[in-house]
N, CA, C and O atoms as a Tripos MOL2 file, in Angstrom:
@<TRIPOS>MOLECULE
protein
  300   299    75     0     0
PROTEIN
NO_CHARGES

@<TRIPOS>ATOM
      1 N          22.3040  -45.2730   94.8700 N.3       1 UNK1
      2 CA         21.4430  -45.5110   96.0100 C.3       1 UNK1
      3 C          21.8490  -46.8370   96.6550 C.2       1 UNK1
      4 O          22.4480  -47.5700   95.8680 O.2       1 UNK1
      5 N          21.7030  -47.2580   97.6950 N.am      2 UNK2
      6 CA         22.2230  -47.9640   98.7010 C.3       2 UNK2
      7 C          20.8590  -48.8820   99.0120 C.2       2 UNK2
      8 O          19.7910  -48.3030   99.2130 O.2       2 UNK2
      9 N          20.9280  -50.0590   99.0370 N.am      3 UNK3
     10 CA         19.2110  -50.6930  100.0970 C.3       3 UNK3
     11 C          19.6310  -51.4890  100.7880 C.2       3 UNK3
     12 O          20.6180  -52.0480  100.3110 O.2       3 UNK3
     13 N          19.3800  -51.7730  101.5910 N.am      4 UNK4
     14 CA         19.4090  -52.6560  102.4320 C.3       4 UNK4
     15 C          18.7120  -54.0390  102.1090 C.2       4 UNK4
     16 O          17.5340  -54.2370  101.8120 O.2       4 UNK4
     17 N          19.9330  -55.1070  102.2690 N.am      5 UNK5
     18 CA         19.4410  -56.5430  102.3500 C.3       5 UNK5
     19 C          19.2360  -57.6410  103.4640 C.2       5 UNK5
     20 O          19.0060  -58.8490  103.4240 O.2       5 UNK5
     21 N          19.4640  -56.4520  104.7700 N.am      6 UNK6
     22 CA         20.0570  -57.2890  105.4880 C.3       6 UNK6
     23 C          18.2840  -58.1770  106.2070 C.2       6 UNK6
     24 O          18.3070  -59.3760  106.4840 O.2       6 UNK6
     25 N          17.0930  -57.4190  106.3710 N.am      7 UNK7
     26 CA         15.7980  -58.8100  106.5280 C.3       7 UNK7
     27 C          15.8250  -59.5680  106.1010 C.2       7 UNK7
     28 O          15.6190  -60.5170  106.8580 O.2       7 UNK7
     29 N          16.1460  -60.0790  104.1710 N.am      8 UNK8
     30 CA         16.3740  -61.0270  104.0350 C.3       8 UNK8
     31 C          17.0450  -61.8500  104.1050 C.2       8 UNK8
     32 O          16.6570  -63.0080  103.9530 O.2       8 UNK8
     33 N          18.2150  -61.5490  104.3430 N.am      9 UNK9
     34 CA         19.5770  -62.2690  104.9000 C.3       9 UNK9
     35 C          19.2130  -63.0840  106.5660 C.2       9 UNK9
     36 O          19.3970  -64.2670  106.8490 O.2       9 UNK9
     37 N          18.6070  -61.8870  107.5370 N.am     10 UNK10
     38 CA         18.0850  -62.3410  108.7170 C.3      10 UNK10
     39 C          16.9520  -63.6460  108.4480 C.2      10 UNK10
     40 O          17.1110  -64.7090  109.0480 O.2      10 UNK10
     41 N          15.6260  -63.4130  107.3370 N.am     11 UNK11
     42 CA         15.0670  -64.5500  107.3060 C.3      11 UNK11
     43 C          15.1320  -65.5410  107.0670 C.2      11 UNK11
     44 O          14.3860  -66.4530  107.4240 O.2      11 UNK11
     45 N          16.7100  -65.6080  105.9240 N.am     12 UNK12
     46 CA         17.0590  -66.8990  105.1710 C.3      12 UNK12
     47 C          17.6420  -67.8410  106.1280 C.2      12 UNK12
     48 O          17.5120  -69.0650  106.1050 O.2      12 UNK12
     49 N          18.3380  -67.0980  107.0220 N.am     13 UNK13
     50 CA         19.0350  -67.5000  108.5470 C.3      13 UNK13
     51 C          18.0750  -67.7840  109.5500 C.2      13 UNK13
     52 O          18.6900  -68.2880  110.4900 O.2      13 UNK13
     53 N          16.7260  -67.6960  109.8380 N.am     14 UNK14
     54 CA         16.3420  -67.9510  110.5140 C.3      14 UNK14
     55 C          16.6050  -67.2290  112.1180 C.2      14 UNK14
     56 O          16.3900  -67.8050  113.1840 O.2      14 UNK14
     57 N          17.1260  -65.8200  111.9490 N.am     15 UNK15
     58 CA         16.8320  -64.3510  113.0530 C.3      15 UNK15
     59 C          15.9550  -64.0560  112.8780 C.2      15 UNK15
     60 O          15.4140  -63.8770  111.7860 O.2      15 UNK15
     61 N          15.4650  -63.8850  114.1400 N.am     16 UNK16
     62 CA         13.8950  -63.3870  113.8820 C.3      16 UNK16
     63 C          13.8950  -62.1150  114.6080 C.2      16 UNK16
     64 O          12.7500  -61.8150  114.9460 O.2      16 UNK16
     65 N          14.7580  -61.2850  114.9570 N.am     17 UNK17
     66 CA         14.6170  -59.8920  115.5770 C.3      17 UNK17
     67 C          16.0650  -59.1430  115.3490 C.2      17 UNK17
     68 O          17.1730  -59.6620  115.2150 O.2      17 UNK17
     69 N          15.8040  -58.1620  115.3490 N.am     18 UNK18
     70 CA         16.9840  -57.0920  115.7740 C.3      18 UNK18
     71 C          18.0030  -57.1890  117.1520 C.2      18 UNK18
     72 O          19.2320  -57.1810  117.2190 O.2      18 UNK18
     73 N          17.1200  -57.2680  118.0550 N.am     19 UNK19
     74 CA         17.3010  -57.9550  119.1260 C.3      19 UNK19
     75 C          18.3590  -58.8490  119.1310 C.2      19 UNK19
     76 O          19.4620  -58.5030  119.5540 O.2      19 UNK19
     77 N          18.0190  -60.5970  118.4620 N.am     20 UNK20
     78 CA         18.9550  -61.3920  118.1450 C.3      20 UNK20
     79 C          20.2230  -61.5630  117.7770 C.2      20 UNK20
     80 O          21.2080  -62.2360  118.0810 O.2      20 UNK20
     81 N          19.7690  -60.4580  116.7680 N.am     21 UNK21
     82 CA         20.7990  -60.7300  116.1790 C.3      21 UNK21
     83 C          22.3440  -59.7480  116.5570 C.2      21 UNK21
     84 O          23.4640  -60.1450  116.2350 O.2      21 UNK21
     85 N          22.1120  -58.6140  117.1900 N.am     22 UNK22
     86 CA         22.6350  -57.7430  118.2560 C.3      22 UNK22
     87 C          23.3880  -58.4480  119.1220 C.2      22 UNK22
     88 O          24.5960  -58.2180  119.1790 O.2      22 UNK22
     89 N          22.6820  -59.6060  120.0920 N.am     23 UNK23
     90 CA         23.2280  -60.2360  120.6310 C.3      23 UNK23
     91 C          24.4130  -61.3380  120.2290 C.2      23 UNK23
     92 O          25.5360  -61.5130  120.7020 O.2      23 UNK23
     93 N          23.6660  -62.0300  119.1230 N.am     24 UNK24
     94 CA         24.8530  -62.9940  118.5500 C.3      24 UNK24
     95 C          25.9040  -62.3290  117.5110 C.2      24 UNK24
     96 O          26.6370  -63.1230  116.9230 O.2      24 UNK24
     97 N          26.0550  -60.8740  117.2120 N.am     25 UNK25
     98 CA         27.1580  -60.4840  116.5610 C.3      25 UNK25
     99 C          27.9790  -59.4580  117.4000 C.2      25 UNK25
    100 O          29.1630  -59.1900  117.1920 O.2      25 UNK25
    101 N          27.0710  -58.8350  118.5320 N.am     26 UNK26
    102 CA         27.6160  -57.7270  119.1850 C.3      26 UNK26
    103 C          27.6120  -56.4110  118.5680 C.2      26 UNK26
    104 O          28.5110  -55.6070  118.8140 O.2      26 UNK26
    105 N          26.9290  -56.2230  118.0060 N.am     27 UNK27
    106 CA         26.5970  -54.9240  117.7720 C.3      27 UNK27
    107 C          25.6940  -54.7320  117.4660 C.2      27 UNK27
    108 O          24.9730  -55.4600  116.7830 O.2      27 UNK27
    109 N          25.4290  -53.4870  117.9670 N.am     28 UNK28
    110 CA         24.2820  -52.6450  118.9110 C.3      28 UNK28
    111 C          23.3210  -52.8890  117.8030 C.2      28 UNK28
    112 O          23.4420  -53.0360  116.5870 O.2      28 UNK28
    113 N          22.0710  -52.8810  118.8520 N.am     29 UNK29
    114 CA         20.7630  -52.5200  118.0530 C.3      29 UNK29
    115 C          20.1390  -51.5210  117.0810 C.2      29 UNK29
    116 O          19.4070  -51.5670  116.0930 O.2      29 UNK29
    117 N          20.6370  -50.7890  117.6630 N.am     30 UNK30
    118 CA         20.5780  -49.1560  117.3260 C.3      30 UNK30
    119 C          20.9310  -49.4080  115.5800 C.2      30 UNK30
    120 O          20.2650  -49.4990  114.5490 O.2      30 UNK30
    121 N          22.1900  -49.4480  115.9100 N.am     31 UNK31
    122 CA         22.8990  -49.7060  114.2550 C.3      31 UNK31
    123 C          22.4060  -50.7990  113.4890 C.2      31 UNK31
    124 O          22.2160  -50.7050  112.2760 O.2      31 UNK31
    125 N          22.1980  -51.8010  114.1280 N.am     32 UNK32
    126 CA         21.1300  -52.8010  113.0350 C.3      32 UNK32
    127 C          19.9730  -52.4090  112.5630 C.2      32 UNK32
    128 O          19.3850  -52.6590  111.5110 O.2      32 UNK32
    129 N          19.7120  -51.7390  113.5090 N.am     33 UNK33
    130 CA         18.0440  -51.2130  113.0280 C.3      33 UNK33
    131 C          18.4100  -50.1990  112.1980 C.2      33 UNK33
    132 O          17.3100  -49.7070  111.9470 O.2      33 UNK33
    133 N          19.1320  -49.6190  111.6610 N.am     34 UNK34
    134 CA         19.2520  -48.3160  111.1510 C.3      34 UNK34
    135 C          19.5300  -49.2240  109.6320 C.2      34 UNK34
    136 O          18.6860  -48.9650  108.7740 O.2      34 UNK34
    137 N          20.6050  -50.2410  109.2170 N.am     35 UNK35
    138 CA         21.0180  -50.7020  108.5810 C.3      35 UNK35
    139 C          19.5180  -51.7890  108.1890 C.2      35 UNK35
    140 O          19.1310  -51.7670  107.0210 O.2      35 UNK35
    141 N          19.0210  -52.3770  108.8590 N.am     36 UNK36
    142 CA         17.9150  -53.1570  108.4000 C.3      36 UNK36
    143 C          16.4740  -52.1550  107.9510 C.2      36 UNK36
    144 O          15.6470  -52.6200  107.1670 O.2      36 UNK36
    145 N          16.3270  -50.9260  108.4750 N.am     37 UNK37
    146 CA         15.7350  -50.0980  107.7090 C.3      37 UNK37
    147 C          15.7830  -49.5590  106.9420 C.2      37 UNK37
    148 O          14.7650  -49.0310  106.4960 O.2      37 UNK37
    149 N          17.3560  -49.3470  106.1960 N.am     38 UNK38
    150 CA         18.0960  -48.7450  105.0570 C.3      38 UNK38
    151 C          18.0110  -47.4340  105.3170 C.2      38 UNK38
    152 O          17.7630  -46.6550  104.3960 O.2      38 UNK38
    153 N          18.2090  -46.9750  106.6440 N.am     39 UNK39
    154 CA         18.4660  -45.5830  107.0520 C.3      39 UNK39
    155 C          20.0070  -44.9050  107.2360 C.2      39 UNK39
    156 O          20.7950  -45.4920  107.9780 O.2      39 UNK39
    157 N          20.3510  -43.8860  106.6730 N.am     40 UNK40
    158 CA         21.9750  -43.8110  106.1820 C.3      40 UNK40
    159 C          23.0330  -44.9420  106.1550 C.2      40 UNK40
    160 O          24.0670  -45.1300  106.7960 O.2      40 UNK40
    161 N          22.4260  -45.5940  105.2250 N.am     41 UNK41
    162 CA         23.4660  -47.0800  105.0390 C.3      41 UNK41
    163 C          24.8920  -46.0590  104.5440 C.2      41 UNK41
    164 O          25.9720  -46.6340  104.6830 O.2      41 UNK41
    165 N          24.9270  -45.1500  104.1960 N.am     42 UNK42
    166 CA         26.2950  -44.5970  103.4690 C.3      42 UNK42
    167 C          27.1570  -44.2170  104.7440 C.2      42 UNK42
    168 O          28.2610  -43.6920  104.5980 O.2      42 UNK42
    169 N          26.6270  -44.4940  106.0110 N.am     43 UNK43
    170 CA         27.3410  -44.0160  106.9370 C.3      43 UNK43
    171 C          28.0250  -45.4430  107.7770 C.2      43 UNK43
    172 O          28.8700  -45.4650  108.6720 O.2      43 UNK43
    173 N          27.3880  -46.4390  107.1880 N.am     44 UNK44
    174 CA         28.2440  -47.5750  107.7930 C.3      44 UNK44
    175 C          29.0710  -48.1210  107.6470 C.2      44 UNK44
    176 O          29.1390  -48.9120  106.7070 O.2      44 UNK44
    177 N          30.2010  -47.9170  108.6310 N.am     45 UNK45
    178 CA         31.1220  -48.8970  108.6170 C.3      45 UNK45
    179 C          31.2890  -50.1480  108.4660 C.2      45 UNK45
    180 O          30.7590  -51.1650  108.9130 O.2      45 UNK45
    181 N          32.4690  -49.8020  107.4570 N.am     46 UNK46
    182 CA         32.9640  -51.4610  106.2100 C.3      46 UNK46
    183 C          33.2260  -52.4540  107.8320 C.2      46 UNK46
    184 O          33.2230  -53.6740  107.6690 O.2      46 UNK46
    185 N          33.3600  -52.1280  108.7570 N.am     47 UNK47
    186 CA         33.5830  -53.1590  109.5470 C.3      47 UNK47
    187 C          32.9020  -53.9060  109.6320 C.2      47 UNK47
    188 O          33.0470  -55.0640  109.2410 O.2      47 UNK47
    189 N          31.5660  -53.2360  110.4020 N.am     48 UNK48
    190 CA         30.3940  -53.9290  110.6130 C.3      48 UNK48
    191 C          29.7680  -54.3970  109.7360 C.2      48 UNK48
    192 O          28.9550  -55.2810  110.0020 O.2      48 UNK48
    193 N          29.9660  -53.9100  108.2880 N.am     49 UNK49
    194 CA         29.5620  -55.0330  107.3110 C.3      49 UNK49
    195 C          30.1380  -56.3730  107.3230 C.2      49 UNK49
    196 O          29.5360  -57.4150  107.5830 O.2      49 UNK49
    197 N          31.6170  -56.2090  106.9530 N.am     50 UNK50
    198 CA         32.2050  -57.4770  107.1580 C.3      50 UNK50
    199 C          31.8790  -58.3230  108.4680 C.2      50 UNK50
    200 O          31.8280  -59.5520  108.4210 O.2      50 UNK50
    201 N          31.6870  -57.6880  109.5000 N.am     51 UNK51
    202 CA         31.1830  -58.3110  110.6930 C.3      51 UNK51
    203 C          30.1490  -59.2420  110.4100 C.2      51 UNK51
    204 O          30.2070  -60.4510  110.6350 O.2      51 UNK51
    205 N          28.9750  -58.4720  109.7870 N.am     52 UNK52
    206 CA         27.8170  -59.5680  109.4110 C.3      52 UNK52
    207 C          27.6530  -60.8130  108.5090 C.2      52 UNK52
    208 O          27.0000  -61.8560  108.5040 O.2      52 UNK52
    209 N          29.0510  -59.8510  107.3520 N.am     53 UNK53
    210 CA         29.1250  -60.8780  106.4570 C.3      53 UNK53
    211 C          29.7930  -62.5340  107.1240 C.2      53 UNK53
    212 O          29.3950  -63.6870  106.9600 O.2      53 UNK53
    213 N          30.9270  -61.9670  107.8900 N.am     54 UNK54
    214 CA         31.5750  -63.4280  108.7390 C.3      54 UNK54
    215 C          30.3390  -64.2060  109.4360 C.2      54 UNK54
    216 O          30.2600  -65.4300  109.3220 O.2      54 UNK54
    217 N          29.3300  -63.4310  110.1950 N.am     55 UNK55
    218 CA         28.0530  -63.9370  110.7530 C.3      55 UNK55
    219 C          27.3290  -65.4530  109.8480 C.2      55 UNK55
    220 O          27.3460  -66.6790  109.9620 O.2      55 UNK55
    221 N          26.7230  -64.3710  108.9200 N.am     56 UNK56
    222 CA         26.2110  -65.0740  108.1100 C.3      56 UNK56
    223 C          26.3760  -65.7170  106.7980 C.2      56 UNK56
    224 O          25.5160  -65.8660  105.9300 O.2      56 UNK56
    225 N          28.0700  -66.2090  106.7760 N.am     57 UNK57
    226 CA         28.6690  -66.2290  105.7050 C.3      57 UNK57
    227 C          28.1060  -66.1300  104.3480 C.2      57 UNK57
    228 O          27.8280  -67.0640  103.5950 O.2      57 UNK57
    229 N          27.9690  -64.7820  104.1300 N.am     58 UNK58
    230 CA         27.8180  -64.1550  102.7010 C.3      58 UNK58
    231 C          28.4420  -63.2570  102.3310 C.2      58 UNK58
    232 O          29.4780  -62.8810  102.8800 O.2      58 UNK58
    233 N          27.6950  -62.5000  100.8640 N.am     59 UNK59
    234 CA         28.6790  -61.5970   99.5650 C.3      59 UNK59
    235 C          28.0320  -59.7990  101.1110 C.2      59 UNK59
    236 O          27.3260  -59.5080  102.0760 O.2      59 UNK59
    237 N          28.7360  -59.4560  100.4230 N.am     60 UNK60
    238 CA         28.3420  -57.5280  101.0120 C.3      60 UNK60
    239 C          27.2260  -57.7810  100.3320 C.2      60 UNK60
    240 O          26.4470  -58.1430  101.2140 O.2      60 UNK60
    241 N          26.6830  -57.8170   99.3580 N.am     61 UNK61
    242 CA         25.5290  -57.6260   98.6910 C.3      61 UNK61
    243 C          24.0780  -57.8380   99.4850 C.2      61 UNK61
    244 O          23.0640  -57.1650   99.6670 O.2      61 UNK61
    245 N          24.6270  -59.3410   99.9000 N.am     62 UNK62
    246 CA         23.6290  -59.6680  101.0090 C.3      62 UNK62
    247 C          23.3280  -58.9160  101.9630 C.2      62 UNK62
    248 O          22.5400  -59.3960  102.7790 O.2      62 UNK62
    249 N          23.7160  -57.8210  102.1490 N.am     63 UNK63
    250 CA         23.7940  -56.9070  103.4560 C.3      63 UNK63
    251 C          23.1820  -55.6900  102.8750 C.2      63 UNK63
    252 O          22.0460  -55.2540  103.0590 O.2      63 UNK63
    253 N          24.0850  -55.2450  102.1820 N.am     64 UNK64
    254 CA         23.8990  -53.9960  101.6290 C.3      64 UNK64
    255 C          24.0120  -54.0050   99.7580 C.2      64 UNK64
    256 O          25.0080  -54.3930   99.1470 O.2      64 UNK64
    257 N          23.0300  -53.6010   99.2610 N.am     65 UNK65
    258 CA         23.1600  -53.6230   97.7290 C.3      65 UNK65
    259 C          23.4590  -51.8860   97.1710 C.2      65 UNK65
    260 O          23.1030  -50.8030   97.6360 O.2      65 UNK65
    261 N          23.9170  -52.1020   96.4980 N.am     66 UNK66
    262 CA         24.0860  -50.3560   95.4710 C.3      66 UNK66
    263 C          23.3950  -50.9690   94.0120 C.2      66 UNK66
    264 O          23.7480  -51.8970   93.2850 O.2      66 UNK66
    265 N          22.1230  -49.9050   93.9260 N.am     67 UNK67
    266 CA         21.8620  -49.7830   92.8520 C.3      67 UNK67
    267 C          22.0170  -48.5770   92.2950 C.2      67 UNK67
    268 O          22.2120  -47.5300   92.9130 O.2      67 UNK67
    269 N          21.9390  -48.6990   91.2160 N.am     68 UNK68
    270 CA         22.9880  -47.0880   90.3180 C.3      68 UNK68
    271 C          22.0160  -46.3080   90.1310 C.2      68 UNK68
    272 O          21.1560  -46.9190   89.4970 O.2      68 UNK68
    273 N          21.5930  -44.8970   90.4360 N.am     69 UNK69
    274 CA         20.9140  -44.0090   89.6900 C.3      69 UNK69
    275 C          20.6160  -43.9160   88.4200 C.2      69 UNK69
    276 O          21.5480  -43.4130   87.7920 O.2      69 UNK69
    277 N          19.6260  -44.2140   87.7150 N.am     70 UNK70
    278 CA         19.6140  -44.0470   86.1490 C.3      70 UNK70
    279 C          19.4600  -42.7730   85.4950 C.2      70 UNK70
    280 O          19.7090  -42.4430   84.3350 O.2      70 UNK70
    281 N          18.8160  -41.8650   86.8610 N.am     71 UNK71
    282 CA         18.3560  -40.8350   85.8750 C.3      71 UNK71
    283 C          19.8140  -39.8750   86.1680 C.2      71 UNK71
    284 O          20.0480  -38.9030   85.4500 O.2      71 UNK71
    285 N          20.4250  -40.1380   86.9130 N.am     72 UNK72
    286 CA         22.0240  -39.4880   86.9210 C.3      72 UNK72
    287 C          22.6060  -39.2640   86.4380 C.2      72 UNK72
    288 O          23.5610  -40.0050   86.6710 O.2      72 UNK72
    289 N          23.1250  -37.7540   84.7960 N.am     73 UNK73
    290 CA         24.2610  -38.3480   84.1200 C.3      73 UNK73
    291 C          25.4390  -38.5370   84.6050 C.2      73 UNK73
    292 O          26.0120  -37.9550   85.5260 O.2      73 UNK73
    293 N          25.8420  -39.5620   83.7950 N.am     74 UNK74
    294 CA         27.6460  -39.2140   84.0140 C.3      74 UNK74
    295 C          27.9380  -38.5160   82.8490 C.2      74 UNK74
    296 O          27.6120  -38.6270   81.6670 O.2      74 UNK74
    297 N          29.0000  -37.3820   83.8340 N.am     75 UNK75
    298 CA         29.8530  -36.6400   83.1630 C.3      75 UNK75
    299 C          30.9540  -36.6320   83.1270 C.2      75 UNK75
    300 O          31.5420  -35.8250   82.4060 O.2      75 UNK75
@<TRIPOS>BOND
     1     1     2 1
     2     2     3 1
     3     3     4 2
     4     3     5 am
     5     5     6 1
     6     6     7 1
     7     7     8 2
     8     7     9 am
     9     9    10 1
    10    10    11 1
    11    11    12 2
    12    11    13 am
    13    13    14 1
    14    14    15 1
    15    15    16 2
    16    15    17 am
    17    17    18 1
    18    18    19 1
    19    19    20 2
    20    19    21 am
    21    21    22 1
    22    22    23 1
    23    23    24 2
    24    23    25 am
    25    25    26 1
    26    26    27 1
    27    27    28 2
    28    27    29 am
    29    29    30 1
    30    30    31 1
    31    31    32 2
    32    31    33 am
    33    33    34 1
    34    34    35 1
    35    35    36 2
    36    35    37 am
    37    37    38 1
    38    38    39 1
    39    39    40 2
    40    39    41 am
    41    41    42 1
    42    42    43 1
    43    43    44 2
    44    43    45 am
    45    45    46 1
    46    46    47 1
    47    47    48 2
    48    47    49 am
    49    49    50 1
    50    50    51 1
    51    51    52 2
    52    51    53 am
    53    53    54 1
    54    54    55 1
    55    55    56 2
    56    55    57 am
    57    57    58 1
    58    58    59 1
    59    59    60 2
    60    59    61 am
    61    61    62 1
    62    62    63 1
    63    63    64 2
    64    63    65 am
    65    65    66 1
    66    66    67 1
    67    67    68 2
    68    67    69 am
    69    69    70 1
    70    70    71 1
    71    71    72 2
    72    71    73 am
    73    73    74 1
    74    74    75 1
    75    75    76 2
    76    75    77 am
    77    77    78 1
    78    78    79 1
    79    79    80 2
    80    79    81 am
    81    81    82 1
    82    82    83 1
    83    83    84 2
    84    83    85 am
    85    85    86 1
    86    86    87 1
    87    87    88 2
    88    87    89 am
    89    89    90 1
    90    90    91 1
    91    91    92 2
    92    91    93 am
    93    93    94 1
    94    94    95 1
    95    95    96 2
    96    95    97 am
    97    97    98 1
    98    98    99 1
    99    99   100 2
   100    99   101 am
   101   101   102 1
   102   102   103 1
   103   103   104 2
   104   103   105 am
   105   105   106 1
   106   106   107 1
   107   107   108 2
   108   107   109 am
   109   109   110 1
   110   110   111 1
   111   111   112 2
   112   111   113 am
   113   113   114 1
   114   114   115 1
   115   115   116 2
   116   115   117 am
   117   117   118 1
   118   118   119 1
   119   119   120 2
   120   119   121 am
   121   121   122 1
   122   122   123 1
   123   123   124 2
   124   123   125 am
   125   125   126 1
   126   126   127 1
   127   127   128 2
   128   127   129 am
   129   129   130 1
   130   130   131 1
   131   131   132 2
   132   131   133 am
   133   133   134 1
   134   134   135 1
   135   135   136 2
   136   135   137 am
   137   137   138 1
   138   138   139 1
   139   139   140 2
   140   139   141 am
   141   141   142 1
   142   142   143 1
   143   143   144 2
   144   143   145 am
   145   145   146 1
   146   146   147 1
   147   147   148 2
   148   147   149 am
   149   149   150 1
   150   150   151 1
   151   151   152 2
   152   151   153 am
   153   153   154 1
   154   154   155 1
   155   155   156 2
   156   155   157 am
   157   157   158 1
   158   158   159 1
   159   159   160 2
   160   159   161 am
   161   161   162 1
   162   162   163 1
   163   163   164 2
   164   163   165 am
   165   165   166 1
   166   166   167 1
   167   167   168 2
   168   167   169 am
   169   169   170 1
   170   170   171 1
   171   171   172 2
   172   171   173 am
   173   173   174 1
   174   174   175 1
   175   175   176 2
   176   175   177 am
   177   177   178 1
   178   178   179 1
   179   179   180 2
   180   179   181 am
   181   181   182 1
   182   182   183 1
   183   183   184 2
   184   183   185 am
   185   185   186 1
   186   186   187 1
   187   187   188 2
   188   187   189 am
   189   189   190 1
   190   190   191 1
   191   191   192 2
   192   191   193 am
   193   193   194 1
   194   194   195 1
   195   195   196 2
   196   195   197 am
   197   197   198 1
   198   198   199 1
   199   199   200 2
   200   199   201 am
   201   201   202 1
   202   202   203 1
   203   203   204 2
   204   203   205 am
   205   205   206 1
   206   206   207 1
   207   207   208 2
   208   207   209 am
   209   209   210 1
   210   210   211 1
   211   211   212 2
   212   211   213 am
   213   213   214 1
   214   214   215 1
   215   215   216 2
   216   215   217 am
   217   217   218 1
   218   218   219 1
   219   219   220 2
   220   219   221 am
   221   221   222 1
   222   222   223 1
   223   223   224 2
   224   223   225 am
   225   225   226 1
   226   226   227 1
   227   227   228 2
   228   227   229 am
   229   229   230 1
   230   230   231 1
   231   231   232 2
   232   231   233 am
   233   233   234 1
   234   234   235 1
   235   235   236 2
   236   235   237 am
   237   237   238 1
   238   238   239 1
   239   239   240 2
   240   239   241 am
   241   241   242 1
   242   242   243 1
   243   243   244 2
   244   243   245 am
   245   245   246 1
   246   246   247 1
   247   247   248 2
   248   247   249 am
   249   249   250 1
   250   250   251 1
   251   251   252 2
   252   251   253 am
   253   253   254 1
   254   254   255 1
   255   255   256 2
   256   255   257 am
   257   257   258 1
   258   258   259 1
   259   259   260 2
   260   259   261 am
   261   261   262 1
   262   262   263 1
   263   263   264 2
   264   263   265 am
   265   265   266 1
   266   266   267 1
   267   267   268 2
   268   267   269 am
   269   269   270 1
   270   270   271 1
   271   271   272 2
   272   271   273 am
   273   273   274 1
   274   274   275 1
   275   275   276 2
   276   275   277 am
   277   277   278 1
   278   278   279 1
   279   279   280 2
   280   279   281 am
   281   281   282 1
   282   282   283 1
   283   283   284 2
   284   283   285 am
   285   285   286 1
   286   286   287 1
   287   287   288 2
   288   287   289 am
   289   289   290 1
   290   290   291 1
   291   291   292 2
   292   291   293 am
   293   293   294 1
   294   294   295 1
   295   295   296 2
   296   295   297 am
   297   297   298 1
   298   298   299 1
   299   299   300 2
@<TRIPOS>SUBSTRUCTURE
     1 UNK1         2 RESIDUE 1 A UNK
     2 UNK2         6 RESIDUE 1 A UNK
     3 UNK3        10 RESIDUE 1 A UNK
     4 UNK4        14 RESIDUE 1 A UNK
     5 UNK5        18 RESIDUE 1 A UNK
     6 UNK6        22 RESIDUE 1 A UNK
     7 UNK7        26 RESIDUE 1 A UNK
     8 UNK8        30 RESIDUE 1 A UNK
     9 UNK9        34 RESIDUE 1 A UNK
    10 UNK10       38 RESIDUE 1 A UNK
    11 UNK11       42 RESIDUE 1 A UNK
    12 UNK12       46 RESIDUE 1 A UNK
    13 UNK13       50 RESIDUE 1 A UNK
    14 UNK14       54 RESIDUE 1 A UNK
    15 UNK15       58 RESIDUE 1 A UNK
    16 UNK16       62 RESIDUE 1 A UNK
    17 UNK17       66 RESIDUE 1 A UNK
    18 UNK18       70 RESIDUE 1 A UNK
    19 UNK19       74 RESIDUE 1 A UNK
    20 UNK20       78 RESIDUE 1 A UNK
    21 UNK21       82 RESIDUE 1 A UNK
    22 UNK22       86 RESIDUE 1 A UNK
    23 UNK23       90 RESIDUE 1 A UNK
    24 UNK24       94 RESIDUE 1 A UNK
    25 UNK25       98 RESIDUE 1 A UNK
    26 UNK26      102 RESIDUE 1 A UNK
    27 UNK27      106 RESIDUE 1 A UNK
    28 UNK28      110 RESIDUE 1 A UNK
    29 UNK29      114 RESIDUE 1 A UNK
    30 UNK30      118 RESIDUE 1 A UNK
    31 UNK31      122 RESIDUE 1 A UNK
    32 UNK32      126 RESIDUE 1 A UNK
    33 UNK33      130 RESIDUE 1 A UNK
    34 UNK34      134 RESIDUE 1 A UNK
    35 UNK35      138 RESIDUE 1 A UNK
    36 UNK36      142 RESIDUE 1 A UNK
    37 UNK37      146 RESIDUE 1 A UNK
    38 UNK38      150 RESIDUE 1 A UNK
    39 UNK39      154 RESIDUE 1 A UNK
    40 UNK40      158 RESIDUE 1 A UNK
    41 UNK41      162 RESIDUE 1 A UNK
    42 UNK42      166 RESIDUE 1 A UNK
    43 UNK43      170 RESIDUE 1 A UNK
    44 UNK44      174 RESIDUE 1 A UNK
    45 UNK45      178 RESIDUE 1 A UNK
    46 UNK46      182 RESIDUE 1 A UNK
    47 UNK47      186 RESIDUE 1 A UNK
    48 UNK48      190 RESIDUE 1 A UNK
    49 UNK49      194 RESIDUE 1 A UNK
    50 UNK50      198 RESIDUE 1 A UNK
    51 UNK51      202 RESIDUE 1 A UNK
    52 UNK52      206 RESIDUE 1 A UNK
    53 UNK53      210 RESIDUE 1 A UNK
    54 UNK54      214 RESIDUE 1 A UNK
    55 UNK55      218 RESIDUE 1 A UNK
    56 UNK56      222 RESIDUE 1 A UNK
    57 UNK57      226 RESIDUE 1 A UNK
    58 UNK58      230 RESIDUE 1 A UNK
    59 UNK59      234 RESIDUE 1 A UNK
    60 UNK60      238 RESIDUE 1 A UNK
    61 UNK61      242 RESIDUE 1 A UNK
    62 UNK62      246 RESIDUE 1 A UNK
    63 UNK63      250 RESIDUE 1 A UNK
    64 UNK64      254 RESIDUE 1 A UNK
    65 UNK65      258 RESIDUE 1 A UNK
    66 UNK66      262 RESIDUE 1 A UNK
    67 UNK67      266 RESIDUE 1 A UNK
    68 UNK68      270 RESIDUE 1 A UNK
    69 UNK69      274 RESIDUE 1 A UNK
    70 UNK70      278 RESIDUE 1 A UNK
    71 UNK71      282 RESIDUE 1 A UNK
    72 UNK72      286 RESIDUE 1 A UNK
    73 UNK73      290 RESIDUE 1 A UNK
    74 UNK74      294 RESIDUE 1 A UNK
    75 UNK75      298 RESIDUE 1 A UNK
């Protein structure tokens, strides 16, 4: 599973909207909001991660976290 980190990343930074932050990275709202709601994060492009990460110089994690399924086996 995939969550999204990127509100807290925005609050630690001191963005206070979607809006904002759209503007100061250039890309679209649409896709931030999708990514700050943790709505198909599996569909985003490694770009625009790295994009944010250069933003707000941090790990991917800060953006986007993977936590592992537990009840999943591996086979």
């Amino acid at each position: 599973m995939l969550k999204s980190n990127l509100g807290h990343t925005m609050l630690d930074n001191k963005i206070k909207s979607v809006a904002e932050l759209s503007r100061k990275v250039d890309i679209s709202r649409e896709t931030l909001r999708k990514i700050y709601n943790g709505q198909r994060l599996e569909t985003v492009s490694f770009e625009i991660v790295v994009k944010l990460c250069d933003f707000f110089k941090c790990q991917i994690k800060d953006i986007i976290e993977y936590i592992p399924d537990e009840t999943q086996e591996i086979v």
